[in-house]
C-alpha positions as CSV (number, residue, x, y, z in Angstrom):
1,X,32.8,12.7,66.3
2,X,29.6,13.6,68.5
3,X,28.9,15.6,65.3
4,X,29.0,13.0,62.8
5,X,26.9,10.5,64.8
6,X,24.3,13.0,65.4
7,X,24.2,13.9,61.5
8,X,24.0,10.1,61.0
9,X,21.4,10.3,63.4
10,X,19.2,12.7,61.8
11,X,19.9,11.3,58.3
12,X,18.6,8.0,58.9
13,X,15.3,9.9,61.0
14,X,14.7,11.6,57.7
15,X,14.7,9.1,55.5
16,X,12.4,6.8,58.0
17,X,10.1,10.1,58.3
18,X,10.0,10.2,54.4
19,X,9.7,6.0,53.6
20,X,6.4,6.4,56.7
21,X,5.0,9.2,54.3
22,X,4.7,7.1,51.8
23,X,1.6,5.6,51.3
24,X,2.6,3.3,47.9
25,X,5.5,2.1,50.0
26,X,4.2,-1.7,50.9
27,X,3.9,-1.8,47.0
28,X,7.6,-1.6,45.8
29,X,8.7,-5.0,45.0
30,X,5.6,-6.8,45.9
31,X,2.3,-7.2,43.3
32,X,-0.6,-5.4,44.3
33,X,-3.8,-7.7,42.4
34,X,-6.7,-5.9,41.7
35,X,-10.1,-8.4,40.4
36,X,-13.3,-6.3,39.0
37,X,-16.4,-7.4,39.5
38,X,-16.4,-10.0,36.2
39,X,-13.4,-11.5,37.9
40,X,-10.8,-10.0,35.5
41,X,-7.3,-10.0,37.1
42,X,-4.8,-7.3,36.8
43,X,-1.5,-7.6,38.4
44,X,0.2,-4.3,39.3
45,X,4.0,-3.6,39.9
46,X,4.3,-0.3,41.2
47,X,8.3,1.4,41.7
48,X,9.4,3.8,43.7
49,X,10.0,6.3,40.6
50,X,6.6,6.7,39.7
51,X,6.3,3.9,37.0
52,X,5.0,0.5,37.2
53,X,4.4,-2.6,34.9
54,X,1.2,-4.9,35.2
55,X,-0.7,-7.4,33.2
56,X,-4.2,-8.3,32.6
57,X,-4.5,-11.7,30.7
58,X,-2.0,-11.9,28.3
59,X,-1.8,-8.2,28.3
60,X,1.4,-6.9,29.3
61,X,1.7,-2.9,30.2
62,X,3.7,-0.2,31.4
63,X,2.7,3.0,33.0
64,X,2.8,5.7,35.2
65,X,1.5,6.4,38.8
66,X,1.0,9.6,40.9
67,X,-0.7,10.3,44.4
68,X,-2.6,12.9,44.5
69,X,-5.6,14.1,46.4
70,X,-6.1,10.9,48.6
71,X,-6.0,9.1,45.4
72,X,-3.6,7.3,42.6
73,X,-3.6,8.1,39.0
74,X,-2.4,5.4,36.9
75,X,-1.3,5.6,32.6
76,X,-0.9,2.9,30.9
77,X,0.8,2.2,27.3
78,X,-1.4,0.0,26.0
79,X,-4.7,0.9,27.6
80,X,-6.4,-1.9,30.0
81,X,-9.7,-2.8,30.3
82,X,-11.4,-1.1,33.2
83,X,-8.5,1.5,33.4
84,X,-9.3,3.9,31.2
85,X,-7.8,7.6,31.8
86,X,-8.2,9.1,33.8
87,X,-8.0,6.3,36.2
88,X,-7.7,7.4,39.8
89,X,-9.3,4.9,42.4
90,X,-8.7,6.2,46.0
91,X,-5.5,5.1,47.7
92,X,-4.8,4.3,51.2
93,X,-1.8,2.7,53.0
94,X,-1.7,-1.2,53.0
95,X,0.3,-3.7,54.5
96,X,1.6,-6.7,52.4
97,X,-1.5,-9.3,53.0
98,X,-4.0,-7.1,52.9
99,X,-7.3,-7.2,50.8
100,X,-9.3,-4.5,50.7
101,X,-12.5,-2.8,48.8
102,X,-11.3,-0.1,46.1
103,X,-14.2,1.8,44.0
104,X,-15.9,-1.6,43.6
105,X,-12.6,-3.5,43.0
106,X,-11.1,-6.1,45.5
107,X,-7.9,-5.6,45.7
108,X,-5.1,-7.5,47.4
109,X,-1.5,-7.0,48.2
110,X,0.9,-9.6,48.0
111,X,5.0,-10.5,49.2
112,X,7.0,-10.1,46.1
113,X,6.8,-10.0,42.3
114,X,4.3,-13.1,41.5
């Protein structure tokens, strides 16, 4: 019994040490809205599997995402304006209500899918 608790135990480290690792975590299931400097809105959806949906306008994408190299590489299918490959703003851990600065973007991150 001592055994199985402490393999629960370990388990559930594991997976918390993994979901702290991840820097694009605060973005699954909330909208991460990123405004250029002409005030054009794109509204991100990032998942957990390394895709993500947006729009910009009445522009409705799908993509990709990867972290690499203190940054995040987004594809889209269509292409969006002011995304164009190989787009790879820096990324840094974020907390749901934060706004922040990103390669001349404000961008902010916001509770749920909006």
């Amino acid at each position: 019994m001592r055994a199985l608790f402490a393999a629960a135990i370990v388990a559930a480290c594991s997976v918390t040490a993994a979901y702290a690792a991840d820097i694009m975590a605060s973005r699954y299931g909330n909208t991460t809205i990123v405004s250029d400097s002409k005030g054009v809105e794109t509204k991100i959806y990032y998942k957990a599997d390394g895709t993500l949906t947006g729009k910009q306008g009445d522009l409705n994408f799908t993509g990709t995402w990867k972290v690499a190299g203190g940054k995040v590489c987004i594809k889209t299918t269509p292409g969006v304006a002011g995304m164009e490959p190989p787009f790879c703003p820096a990324v840094v851990a974020h907390k749901v209500g934060d706004t922040w600065k990103s390669d001349g973007r404000t961008v902010k991150l916001i509770a749920g899918v909006q």
